[in-house]
N, C-alpha and C positions, 0 to 999 in steps of 0.2 A: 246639312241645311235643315233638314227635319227635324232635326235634336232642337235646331235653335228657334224651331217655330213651337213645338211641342212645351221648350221650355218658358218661350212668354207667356202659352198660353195659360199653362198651369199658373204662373204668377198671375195671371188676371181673375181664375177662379175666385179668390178670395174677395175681391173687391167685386164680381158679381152677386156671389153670397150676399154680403150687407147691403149692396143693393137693392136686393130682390126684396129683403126683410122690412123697409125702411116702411113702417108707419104711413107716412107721407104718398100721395100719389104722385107720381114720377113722371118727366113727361118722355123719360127714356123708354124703349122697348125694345123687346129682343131679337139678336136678328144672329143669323146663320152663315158664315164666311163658304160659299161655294167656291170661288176658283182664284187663285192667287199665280201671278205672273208677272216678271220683269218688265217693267215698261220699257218701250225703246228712248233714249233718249236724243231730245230734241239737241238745238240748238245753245236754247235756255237753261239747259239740264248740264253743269257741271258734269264730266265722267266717273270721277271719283264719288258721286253720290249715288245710291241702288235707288229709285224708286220704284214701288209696285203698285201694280192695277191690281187690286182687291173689291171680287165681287162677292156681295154680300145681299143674301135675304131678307124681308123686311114685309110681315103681313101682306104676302102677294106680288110684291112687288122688288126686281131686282135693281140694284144700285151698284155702279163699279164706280170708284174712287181711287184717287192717287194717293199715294203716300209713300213716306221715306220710313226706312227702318227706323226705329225708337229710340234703337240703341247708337245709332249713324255709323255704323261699320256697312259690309256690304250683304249682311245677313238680315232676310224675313223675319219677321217674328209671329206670323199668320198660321195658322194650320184649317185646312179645309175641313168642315164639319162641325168647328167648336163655335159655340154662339158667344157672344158677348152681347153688352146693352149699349144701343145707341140710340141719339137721337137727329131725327131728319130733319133740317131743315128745306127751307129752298133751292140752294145750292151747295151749301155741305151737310156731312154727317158730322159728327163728335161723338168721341167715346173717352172715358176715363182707363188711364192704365191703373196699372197696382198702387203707385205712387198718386195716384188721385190729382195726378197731372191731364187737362182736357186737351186733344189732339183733335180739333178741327181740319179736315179734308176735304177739299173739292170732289164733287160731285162729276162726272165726266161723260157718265149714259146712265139713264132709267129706261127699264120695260117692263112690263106682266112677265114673272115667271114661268116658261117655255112649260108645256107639256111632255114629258119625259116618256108616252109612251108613244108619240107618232113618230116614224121616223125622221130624218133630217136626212135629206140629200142634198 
């Protein structure tokens, strides 16, 4: 499962490259995938479709969103750590994959990202 998040992600490098480059200012920005996990599904929720809770960084600010796999098998294509460019709306995010295809996501929780050195009990 790793292999298969590892490998979208390196396919999305390229199309953040020419993003980053783009002349133009962009109303995308960068943001940082911290925690990616199977959502349980509902009622609504087909069985045969994965979708995951992907939380992601965003200038201070954390956002967890749904989404289904890209590829619609039952594989991630996420890896925690790697940024991509998105852009936030009021209730969703979007991001372009390699194929410069736009993936609009509901939005599900927003908070300030947690300080990492107090504990949590």
């Amino acid at each position: 499962m790793r292999k298969s998040l590892l490998a979208f992600l390196l396919l999305l490098l390229p199309s953040i490259s020419l993003a980053q480059s783009s002349i133009s200012p962009s109303p995308y920005q960068a943001a940082t995938i911290t925690q990616v996990k199977l959502h349980e599904p509902g009622e609504a929720i087909a069985p045969p479709e994965a979708v995951y809770e992907v939380t992601v960084k965003v200038n201070g600010t954390t956002y967890v969103v749904l989404t289904k796999s890209p590829s619609g098998d039952q594989t991630i294509l996420y890896a925690i750590g790697r940024e991509v460019l998105v852009q936030v709306g009021d209730k969703t995010i979007t991001w372009n994959d390699i194929l410069g295809q736009s993936h609009e996501v509901p939005i599900i929780s927003t908070g300030p990202i947690a300080d990492g050195s107090k504990s949590q009990n």
